[in-house]
N, C-alpha and C positions, 0 to 999 in steps of 0.2 A: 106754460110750456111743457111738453111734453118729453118725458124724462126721457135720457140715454143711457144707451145700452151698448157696451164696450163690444163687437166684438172679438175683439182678440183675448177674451177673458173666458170665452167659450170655445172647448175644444170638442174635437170627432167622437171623444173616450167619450167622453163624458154625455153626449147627445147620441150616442148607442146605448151608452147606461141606465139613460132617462128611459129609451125607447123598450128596452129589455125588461128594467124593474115596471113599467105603465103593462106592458103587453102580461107580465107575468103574475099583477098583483103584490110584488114581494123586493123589497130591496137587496134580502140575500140571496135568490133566484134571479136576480139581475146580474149581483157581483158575477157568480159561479159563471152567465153567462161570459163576463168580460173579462172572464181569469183575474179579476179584483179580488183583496182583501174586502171585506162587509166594512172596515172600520174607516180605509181607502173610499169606499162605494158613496159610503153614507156624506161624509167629505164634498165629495165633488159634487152631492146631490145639492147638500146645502150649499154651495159654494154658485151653484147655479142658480138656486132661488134668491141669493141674494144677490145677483146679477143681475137678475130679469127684477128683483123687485114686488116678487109676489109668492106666495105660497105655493107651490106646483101637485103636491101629494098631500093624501091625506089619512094619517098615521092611527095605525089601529092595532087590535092585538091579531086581528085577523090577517095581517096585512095594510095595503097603501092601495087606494083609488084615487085619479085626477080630480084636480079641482077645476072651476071652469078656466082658468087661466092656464091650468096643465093640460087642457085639450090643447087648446089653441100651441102651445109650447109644443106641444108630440104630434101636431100637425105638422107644421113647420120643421120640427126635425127630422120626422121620416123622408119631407122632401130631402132636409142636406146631405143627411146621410145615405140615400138613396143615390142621387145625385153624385154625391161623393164616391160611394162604390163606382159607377158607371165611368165617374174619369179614373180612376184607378185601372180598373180595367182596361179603356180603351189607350190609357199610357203604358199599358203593359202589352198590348198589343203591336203598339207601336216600337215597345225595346225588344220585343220579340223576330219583328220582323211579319208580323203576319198584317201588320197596317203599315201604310206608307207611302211615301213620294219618290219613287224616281229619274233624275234625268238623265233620261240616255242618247248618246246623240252617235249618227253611224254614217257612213258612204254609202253609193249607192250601191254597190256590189254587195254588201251585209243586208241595206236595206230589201232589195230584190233578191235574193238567193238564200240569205241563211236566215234572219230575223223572222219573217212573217210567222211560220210554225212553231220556232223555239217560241217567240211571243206568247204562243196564242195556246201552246199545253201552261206556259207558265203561267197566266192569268186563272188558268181553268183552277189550279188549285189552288192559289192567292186570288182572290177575287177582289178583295180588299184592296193592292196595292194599287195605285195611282203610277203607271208609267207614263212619262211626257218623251217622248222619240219626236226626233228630228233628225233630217235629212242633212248632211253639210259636207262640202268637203273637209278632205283629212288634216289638211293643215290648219283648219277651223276647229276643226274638233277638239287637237293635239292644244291650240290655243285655250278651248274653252275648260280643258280639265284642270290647265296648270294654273288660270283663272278663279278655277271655282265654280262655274258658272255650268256646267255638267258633271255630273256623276259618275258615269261610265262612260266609254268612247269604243267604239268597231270601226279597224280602218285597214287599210290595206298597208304593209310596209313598202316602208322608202320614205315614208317623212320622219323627220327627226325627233328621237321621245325621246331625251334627257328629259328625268325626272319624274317622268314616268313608270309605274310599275306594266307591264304586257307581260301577255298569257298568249301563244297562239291558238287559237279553235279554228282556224279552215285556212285552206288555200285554192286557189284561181291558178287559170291561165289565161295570158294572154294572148290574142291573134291579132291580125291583119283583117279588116273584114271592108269589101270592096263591095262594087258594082258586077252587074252579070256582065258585062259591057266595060271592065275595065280592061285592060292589058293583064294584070297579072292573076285575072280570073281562074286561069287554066293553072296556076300553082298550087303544089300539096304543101311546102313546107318552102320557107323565107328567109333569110337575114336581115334584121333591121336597115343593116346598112345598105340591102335594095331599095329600102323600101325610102329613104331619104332622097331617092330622083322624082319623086313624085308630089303631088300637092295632099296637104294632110290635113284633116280634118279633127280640132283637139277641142280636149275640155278648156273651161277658163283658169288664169292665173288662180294657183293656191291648191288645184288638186294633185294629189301624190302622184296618180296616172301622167298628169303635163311632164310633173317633174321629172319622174321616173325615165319617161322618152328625150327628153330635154336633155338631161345628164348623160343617157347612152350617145348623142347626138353629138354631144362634147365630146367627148372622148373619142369618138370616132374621127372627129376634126370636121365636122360636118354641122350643119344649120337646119331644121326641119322647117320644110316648104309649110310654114298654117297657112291655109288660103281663110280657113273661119276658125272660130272659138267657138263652143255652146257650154251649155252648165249641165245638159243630164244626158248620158248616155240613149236616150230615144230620138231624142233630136240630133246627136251626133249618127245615127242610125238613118234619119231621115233625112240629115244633109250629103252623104254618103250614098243612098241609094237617088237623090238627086245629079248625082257625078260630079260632085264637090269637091274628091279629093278620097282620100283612103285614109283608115283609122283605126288605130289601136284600142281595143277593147276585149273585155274581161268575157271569156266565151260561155262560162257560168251563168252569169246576171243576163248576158242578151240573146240568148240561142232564141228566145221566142220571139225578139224582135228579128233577128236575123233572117230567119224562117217567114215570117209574118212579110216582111218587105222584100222578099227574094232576094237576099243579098247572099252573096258568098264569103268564106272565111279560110284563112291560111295560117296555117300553123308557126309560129316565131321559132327556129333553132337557136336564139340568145338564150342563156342560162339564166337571165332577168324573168323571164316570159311567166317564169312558174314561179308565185311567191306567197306569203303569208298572208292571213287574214287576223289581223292582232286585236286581241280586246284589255282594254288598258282604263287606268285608273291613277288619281294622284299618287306618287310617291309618297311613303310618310305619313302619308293622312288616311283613320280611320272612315270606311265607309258606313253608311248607317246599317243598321241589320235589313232595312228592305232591298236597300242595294247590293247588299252581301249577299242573300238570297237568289236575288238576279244575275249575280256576277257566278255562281255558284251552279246558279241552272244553265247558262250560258256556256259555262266551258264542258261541264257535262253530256250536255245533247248535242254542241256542234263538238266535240273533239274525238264523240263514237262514230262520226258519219265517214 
């Protein structure tokens, strides 16, 4: 049976030591390299060979040369130690922030409007990091941070973030954006509360935008005619210029569909119309330094614009 070989009886010191006094010739040109005492050095040497079980060096007044079992021994070691430096490194890279994973999850209005370019300067000098973005609405989002389950969040306010930490970096307005062929095509500027005699064309349950109309709707003592629902502001664009109904959207994110489908847009005078674009994070809980980084270049470039 072929003998064993502990090892946890073999440390990093000691298989740089090896690799140092083999590379130098010399067990006290090894120590100096490892800031060892020689009397330390000589120790660990022996303390290896009687580990491994065989002779590794071979003792002279000249110095030390490998025996054949100390090749093979400083073979092997340069790989771990090798090896070893490289995760060292690359986990230092990682408490740095210049390696990493983050998830970021955004509405559509951050997705189309503010995200694409901050992205894509911040990538250019972290190239290293791993961003996972995804599309959600905001009361998805709001869920998935307090969760765990994202890193970062860009949403639009009006949905509830207890427990959340928000920074704002931009803001939107809202308008009215119709058909050329609606009725209130020929308007410059609106009251929501016209705009409730009409059939309206809304996102689905859970986005902030629903909510946001929903709530002024209440309050006004009024009900919003939805004739349909969609999920991404292109298609509430293309149900809209089908004469579906009129629809609240962010004139930011859609001017180039607006434009694109000949549709027209009217200005909201509610004080709702104009609102923040918040970027948020757990409460409480430290982000990783990739995310940190992210969160960092995020409020930077969108809160000069």
């Amino acid at each position: 049976m072929k003998p064993y070989i502990n090892p946890a009886r073999i440390d990093f010191v000691t298989l740089k030591l090896f690799c140092a006094t083999a590379q130098s010739g010399s067990i006290t040109k090894g120590a100096a390299e490892c800031n060892l005492a020689l009397s330390a050095a000589s120790r660990r040497i022996s303390e290896l060979e009687d580990v491994i079980g065989n002779a590794l060096l071979e003792r002279s007044a000249k110095g030390v040369t490998l025996t054949q079992a100390g090749h093979a021994v400083m073979q092997h070691a340069l790989r771990l130690y090798q090896g070893f430096e490289q995760f060292s490194e690359e986990l230092g890279a990682y408490a740095s922030g210049t390696k990493g994973h983050v998830r970021l999850w955004a509405n559509m209005s951050a997705l189309t409007e503010f995200l694409p370019a901050t992205l894509a300067s911040f990538l250019k000098v972290h190239s290293e990091i791993q961003v996972d973005l995804e599309e959600q609405l905001s009361g998805d989002i709001v869920k998935s941070l307090l969760d765990g389950i994202s890193d970062i969040g860009v949403f639009a306010e009006g949905t509830p973030t207890a427990g959340l930490s928000t920074h704002i970096i931009g803001h939107d307005e809202l308008v009215i954006v119709c058909s050329k062929s609606h009725p209130l095509k020929s308007r410059k500027q609106i009251a929501f509360e016209e705009c409730l005699d009409y059939d309206i064309v809304g996102l689905n349950r859970g986005s902030s935008l629903l909510e946001l109309t929903s709530r002024s709707a209440e309050r006004l003592g009024k009900a919003m005619r939805l004739r349909i629902q969609v999920r991404s502001y292109d298609a509430m664009c293309q149900m809209i210029a089908a004469n579906l109904g009129i629809g609240v959207l962010p004139l930011q994110a859609c001017e180039s569909q607006i434009k694109a489908m000949n549709l027209g847009y009217i200005k909201l005078s509610d004080p709702w119309a104009k609102r923040n674009l918040l970027l948020a994070s757990k409460e409480g809980v430290a982000l990783s330094p990739a995310s940190t980084l992210l969160r960092k270049h995020l409020i930077e470039a969108l809160v000069k614009k």
